[in-house]
mmCIF file of the N, C-alpha and C atoms, coordinates in Angstrom:
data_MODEL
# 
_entry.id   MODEL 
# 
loop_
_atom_site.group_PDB 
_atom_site.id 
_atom_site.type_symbol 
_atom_site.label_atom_id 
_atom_site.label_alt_id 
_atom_site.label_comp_id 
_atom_site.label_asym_id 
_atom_site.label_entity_id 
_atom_site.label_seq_id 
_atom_site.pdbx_PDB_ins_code 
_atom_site.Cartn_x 
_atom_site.Cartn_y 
_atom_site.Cartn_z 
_atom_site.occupancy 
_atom_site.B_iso_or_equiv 
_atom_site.pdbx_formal_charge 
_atom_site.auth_seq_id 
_atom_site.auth_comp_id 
_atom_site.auth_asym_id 
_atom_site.auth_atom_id 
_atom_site.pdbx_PDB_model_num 
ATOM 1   N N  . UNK A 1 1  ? 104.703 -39.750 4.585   1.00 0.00 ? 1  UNK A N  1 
ATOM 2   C CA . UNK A 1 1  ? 103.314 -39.635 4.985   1.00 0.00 ? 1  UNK A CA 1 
ATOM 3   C C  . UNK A 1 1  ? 103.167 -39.676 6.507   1.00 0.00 ? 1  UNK A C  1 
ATOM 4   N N  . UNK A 1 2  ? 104.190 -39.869 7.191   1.00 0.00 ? 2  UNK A N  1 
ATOM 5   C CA . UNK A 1 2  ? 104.432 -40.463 9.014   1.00 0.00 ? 2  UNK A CA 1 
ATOM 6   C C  . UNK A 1 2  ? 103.610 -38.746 9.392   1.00 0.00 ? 2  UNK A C  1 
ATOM 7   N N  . UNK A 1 3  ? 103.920 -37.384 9.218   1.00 0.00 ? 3  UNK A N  1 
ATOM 8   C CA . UNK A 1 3  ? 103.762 -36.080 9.418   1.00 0.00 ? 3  UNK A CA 1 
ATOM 9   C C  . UNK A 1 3  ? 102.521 -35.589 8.987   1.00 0.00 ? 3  UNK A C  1 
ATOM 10  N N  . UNK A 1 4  ? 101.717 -36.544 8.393   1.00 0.00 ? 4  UNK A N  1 
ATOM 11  C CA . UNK A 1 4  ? 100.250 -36.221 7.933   1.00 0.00 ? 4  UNK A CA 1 
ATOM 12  C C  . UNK A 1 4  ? 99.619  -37.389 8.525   1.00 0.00 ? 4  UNK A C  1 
ATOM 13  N N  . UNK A 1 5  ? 100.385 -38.474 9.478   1.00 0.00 ? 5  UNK A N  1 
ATOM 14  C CA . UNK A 1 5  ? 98.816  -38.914 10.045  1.00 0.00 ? 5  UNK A CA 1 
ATOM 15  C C  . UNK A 1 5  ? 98.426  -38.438 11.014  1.00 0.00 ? 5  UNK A C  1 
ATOM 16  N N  . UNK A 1 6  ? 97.325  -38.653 11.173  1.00 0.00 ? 6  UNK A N  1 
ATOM 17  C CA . UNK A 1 6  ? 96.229  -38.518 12.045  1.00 0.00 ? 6  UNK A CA 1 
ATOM 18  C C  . UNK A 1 6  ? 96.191  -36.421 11.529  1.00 0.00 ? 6  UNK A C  1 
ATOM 19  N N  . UNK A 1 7  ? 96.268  -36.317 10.368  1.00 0.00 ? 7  UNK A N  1 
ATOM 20  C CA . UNK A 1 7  ? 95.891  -34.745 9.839   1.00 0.00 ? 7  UNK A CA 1 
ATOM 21  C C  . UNK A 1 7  ? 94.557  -34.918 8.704   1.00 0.00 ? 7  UNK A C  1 
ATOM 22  N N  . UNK A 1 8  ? 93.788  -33.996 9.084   1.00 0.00 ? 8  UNK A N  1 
ATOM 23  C CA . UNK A 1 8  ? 93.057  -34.106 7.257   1.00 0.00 ? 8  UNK A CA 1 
ATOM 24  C C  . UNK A 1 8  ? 93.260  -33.511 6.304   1.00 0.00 ? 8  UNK A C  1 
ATOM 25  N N  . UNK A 1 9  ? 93.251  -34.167 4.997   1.00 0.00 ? 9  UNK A N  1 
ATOM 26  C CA . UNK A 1 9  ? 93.855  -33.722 3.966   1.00 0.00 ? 9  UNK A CA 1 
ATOM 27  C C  . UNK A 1 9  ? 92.992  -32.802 3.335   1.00 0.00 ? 9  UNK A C  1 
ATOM 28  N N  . UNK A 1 10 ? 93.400  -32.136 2.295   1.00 0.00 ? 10 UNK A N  1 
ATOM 29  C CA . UNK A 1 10 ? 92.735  -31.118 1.803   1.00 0.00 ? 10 UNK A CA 1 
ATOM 30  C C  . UNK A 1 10 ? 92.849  -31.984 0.157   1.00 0.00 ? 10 UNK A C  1 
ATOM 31  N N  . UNK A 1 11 ? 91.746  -32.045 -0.411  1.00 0.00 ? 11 UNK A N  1 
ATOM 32  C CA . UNK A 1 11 ? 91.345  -32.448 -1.795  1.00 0.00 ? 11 UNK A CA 1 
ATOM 33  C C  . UNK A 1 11 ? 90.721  -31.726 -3.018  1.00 0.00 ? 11 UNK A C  1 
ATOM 34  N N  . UNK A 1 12 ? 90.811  -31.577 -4.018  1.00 0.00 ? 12 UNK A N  1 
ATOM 35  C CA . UNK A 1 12 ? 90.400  -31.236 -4.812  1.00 0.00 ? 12 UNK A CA 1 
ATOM 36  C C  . UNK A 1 12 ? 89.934  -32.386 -5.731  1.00 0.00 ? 12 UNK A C  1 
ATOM 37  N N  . UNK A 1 13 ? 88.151  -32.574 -5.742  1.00 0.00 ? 13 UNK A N  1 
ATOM 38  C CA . UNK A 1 13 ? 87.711  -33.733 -6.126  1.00 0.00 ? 13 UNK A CA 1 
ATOM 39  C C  . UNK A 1 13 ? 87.279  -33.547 -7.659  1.00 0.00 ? 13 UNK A C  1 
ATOM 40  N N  . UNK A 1 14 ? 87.875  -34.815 -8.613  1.00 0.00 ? 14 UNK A N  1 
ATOM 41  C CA . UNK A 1 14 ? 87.369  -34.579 -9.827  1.00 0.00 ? 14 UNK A CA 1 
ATOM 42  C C  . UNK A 1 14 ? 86.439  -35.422 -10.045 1.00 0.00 ? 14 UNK A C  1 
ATOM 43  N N  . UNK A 1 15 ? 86.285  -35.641 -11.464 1.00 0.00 ? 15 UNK A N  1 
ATOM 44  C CA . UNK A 1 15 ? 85.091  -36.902 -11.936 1.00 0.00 ? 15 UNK A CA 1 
ATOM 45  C C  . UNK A 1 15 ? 85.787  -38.024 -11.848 1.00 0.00 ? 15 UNK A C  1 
ATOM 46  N N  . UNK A 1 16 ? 86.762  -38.537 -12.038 1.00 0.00 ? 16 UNK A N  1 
ATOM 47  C CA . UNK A 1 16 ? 87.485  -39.643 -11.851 1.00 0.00 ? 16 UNK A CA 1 
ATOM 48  C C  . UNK A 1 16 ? 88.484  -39.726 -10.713 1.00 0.00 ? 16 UNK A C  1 
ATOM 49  N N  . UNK A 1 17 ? 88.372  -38.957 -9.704  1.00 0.00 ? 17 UNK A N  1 
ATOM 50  C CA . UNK A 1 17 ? 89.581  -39.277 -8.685  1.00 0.00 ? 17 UNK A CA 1 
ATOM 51  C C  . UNK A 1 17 ? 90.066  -37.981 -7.820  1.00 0.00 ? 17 UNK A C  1 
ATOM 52  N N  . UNK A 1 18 ? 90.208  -37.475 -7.333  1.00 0.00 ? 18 UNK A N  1 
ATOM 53  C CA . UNK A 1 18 ? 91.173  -36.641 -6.406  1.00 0.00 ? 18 UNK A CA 1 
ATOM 54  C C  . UNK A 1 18 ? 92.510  -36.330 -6.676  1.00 0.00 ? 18 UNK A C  1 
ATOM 55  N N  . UNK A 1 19 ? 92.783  -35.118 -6.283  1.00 0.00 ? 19 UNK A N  1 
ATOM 56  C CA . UNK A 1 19 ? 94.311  -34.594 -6.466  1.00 0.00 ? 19 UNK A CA 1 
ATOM 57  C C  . UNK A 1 19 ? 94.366  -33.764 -4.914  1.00 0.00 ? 19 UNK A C  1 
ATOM 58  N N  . UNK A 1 20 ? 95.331  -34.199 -4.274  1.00 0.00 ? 20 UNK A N  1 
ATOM 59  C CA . UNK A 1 20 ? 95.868  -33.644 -2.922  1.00 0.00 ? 20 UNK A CA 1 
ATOM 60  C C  . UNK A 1 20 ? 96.319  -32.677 -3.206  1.00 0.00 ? 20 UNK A C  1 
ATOM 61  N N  . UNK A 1 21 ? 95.884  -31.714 -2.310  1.00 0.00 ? 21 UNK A N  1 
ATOM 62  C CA . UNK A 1 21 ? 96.079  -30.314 -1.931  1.00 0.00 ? 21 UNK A CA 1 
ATOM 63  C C  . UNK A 1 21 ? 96.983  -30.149 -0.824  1.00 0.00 ? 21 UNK A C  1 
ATOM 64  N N  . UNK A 1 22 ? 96.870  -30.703 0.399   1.00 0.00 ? 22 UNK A N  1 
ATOM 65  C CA . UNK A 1 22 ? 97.293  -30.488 1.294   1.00 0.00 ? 22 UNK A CA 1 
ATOM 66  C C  . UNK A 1 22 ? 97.521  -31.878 1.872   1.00 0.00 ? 22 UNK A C  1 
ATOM 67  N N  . UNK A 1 23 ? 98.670  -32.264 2.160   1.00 0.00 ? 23 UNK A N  1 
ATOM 68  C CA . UNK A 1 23 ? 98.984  -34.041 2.624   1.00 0.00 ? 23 UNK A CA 1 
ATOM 69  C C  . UNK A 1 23 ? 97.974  -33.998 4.102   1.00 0.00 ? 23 UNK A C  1 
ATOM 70  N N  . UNK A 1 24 ? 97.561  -35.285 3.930   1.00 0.00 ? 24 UNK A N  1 
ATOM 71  C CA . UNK A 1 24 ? 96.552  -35.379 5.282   1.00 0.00 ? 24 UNK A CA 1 
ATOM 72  C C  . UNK A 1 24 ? 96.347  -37.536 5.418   1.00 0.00 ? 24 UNK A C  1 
ATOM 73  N N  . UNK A 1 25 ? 95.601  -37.800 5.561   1.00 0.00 ? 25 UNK A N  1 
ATOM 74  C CA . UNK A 1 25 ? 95.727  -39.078 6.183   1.00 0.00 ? 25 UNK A CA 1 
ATOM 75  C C  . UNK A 1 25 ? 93.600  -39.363 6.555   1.00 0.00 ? 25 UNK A C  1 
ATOM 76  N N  . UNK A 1 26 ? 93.267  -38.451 6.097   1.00 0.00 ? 26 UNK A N  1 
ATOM 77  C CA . UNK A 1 26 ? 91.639  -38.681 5.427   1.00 0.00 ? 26 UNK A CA 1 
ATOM 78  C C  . UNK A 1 26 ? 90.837  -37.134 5.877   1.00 0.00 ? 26 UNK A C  1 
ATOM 79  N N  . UNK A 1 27 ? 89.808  -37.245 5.114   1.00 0.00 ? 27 UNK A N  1 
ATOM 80  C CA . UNK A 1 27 ? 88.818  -36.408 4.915   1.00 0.00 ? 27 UNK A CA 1 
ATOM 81  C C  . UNK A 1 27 ? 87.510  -36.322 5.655   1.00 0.00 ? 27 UNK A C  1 
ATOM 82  N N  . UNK A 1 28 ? 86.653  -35.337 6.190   1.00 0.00 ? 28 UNK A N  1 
ATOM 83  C CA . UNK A 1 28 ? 85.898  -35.317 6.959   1.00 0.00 ? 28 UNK A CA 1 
ATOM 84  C C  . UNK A 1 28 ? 84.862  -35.161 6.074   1.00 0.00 ? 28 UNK A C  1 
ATOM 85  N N  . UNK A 1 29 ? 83.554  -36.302 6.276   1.00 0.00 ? 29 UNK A N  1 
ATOM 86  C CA . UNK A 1 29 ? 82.373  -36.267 5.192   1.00 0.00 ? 29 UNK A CA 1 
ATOM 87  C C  . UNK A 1 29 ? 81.535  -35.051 5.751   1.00 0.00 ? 29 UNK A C  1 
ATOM 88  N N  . UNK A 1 30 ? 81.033  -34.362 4.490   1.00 0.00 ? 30 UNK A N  1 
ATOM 89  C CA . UNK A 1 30 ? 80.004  -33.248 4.856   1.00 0.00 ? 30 UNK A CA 1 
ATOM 90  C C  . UNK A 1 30 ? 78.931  -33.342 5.250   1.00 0.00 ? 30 UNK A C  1 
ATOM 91  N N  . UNK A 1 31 ? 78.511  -34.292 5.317   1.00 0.00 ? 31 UNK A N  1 
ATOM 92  C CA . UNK A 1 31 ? 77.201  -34.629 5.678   1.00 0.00 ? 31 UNK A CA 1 
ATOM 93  C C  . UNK A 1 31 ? 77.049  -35.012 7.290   1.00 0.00 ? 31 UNK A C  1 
ATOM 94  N N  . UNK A 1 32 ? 77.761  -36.449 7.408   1.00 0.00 ? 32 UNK A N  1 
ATOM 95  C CA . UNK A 1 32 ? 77.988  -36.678 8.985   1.00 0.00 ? 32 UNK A CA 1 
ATOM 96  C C  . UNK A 1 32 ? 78.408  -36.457 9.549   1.00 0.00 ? 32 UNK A C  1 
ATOM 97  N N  . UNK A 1 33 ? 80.013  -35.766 9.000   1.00 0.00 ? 33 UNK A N  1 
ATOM 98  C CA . UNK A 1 33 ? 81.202  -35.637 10.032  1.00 0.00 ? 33 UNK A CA 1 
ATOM 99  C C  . UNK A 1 33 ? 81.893  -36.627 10.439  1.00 0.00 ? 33 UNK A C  1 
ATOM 100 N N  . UNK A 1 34 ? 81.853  -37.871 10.184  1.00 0.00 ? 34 UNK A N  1 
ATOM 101 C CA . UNK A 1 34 ? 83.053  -38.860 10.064  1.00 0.00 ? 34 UNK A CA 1 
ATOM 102 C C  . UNK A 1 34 ? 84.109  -38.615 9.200   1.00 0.00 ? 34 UNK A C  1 
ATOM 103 N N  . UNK A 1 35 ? 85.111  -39.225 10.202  1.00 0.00 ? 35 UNK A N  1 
ATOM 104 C CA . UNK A 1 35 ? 86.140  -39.431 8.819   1.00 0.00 ? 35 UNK A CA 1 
ATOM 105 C C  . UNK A 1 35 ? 86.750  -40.273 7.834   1.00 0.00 ? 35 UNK A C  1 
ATOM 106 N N  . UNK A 1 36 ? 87.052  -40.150 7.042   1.00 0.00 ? 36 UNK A N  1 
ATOM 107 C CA . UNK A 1 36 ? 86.943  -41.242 6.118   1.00 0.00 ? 36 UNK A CA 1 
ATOM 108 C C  . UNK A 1 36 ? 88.399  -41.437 5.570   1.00 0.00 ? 36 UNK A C  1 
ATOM 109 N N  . UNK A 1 37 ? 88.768  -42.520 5.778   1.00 0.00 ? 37 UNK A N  1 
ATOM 110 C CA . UNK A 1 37 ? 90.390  -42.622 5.406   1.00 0.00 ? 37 UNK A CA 1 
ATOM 111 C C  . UNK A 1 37 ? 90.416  -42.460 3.732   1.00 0.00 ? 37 UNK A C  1 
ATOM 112 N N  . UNK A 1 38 ? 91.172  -41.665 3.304   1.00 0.00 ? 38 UNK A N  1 
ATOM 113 C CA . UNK A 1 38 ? 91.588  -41.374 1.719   1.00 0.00 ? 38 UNK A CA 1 
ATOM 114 C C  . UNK A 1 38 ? 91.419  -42.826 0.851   1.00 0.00 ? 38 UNK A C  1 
ATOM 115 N N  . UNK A 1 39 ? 91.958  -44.100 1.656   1.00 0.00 ? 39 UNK A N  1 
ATOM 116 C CA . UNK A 1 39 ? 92.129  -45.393 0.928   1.00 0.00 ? 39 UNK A CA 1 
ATOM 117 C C  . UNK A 1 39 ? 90.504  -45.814 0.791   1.00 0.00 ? 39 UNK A C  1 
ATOM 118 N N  . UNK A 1 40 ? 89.661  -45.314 1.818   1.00 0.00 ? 40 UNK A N  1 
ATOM 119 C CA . UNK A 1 40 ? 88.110  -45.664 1.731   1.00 0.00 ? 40 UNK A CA 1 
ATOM 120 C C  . UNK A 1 40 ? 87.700  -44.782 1.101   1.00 0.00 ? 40 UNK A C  1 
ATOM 121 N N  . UNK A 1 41 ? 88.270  -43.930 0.398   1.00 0.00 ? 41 UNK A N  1 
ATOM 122 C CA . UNK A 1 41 ? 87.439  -42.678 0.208   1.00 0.00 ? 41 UNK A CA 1 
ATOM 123 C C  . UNK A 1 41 ? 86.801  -43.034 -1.181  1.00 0.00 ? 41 UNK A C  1 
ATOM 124 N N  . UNK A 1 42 ? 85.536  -42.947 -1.710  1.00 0.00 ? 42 UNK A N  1 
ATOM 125 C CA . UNK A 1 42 ? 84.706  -43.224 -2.638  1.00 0.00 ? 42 UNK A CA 1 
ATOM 126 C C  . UNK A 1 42 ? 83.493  -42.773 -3.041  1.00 0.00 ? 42 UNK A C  1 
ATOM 127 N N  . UNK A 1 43 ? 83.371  -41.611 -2.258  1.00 0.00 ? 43 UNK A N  1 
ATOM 128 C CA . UNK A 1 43 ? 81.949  -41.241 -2.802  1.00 0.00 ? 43 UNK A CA 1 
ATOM 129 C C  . UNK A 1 43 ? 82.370  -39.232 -2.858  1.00 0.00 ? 43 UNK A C  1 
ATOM 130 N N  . UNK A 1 44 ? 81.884  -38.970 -3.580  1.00 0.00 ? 44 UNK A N  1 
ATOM 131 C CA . UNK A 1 44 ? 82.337  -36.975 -3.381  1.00 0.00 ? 44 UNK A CA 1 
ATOM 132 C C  . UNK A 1 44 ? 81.376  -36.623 -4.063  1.00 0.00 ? 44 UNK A C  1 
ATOM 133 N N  . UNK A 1 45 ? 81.586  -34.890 -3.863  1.00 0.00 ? 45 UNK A N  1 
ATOM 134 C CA . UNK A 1 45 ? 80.651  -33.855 -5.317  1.00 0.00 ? 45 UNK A CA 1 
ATOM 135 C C  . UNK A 1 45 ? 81.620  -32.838 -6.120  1.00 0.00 ? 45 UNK A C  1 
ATOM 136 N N  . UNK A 1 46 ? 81.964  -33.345 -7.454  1.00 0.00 ? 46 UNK A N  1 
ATOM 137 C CA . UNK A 1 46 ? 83.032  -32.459 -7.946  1.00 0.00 ? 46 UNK A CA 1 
ATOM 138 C C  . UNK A 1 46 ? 82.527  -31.183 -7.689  1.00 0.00 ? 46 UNK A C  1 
ATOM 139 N N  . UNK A 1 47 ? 80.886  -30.827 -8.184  1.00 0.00 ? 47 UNK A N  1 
ATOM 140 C CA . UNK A 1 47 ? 80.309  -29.767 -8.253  1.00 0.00 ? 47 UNK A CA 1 
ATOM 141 C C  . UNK A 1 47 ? 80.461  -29.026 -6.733  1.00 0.00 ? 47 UNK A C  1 
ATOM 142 N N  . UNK A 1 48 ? 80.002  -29.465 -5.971  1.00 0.00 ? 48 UNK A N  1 
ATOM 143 C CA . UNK A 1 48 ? 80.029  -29.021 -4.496  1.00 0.00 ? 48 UNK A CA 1 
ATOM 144 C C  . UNK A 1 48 ? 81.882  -29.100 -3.752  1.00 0.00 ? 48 UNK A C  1 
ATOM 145 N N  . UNK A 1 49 ? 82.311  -29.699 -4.581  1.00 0.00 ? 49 UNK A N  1 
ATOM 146 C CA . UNK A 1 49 ? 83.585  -29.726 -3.877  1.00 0.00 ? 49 UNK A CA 1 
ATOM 147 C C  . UNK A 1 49 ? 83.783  -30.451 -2.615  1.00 0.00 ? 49 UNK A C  1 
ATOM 148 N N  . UNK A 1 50 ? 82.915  -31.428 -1.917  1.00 0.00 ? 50 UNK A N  1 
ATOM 149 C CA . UNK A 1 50 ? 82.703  -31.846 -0.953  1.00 0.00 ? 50 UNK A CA 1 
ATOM 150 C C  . UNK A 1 50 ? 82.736  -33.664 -0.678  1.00 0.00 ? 50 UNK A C  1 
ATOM 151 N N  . UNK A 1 51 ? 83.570  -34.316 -0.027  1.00 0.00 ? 51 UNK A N  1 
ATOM 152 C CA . UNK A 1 51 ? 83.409  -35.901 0.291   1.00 0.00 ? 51 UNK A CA 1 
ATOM 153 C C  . UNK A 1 51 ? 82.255  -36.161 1.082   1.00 0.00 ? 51 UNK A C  1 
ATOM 154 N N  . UNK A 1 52 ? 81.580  -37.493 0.890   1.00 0.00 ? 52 UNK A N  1 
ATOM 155 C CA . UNK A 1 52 ? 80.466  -38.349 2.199   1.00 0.00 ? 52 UNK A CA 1 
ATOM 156 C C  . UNK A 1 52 ? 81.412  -39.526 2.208   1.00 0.00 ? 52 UNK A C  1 
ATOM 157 N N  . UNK A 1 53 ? 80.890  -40.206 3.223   1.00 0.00 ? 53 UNK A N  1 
ATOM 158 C CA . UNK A 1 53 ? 81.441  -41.555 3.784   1.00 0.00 ? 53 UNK A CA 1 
ATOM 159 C C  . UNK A 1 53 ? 80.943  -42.519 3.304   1.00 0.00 ? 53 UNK A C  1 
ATOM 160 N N  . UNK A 1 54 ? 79.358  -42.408 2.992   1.00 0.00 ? 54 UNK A N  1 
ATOM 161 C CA . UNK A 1 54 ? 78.899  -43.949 2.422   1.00 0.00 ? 54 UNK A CA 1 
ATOM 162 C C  . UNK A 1 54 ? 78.011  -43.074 1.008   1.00 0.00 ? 54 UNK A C  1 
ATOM 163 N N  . UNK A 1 55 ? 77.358  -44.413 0.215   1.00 0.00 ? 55 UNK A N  1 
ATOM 164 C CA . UNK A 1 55 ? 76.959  -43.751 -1.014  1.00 0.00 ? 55 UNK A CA 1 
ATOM 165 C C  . UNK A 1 55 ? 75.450  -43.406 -0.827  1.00 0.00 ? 55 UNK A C  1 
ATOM 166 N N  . UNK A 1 56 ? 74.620  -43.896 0.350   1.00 0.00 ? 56 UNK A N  1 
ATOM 167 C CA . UNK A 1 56 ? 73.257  -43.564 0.832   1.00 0.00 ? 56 UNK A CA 1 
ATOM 168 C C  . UNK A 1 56 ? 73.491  -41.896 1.378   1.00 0.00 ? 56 UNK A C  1 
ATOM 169 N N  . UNK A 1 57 ? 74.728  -41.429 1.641   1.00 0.00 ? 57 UNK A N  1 
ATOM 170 C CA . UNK A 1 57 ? 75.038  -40.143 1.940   1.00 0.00 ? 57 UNK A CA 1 
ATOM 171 C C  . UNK A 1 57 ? 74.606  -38.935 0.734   1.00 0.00 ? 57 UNK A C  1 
ATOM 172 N N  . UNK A 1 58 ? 75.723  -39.905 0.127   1.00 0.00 ? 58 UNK A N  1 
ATOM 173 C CA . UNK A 1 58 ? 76.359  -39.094 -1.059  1.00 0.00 ? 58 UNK A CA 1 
ATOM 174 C C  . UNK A 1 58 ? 74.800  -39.204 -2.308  1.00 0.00 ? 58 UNK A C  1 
ATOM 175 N N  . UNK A 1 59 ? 74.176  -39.950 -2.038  1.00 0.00 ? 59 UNK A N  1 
ATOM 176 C CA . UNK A 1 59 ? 72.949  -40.151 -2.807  1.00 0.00 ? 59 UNK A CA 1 
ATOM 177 C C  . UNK A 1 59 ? 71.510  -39.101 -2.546  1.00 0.00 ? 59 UNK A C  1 
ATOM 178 N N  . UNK A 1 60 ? 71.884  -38.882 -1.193  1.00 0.00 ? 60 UNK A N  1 
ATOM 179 C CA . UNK A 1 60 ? 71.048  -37.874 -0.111  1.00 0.00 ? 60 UNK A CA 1 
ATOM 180 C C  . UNK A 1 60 ? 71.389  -36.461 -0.066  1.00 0.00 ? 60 UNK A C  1 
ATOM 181 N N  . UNK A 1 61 ? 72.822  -36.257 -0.397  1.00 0.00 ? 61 UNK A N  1 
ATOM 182 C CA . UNK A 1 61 ? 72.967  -34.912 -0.716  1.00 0.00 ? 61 UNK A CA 1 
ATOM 183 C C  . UNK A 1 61 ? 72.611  -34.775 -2.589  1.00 0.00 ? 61 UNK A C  1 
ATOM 184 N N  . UNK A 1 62 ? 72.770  -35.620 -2.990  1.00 0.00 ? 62 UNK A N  1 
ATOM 185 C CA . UNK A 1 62 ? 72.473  -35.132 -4.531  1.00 0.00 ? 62 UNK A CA 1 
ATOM 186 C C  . UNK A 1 62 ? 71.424  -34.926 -4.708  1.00 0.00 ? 62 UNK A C  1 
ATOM 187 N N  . UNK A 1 63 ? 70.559  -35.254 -4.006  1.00 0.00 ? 63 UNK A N  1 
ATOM 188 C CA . UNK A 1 63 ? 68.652  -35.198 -4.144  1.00 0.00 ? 63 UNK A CA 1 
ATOM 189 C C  . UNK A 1 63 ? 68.465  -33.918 -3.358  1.00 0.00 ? 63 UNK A C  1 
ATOM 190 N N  . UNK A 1 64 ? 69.088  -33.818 -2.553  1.00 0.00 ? 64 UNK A N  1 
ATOM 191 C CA . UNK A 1 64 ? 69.131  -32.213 -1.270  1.00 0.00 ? 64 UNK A CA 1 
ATOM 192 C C  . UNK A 1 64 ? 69.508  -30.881 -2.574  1.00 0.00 ? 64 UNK A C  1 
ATOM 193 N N  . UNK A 1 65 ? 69.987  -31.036 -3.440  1.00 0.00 ? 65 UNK A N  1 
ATOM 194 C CA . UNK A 1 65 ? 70.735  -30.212 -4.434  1.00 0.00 ? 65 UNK A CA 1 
ATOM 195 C C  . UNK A 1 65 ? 71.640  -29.279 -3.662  1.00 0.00 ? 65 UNK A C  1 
# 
């Protein structure tokens, strides 16, 4: 994993969890643009295909449709 830090990973988000696409060391939320380390990572949209950083995010894009 030493060759994927400080890279972002590429994810494919399900209903229960993530499967790495591309080795990386965290994900950039769609909404704010932070990044969010994979080990914090907890909030996504399987449908949209997309991570947020916190769940007031991820709560804000689901109401945005």
């Amino acid at each position: 994993m030493l060759m994927s830090q400080g890279r972002p990973a590429r994810l494919m988000y399900l209903a229960n969890g993530f499967r790495i696409l591309a080795q990386g060391d965290h994900v950039i939320c769609a909404k704010s643009g932070a990044a969010v380390s994979l080990e914090a990572l907890r909030y996504w949209s399987v449908t949209k295909q997309e991570p947020y950083a916190t769940a007031e995010i991820a709560a804000r894009a689901a109401v945005e449709g």
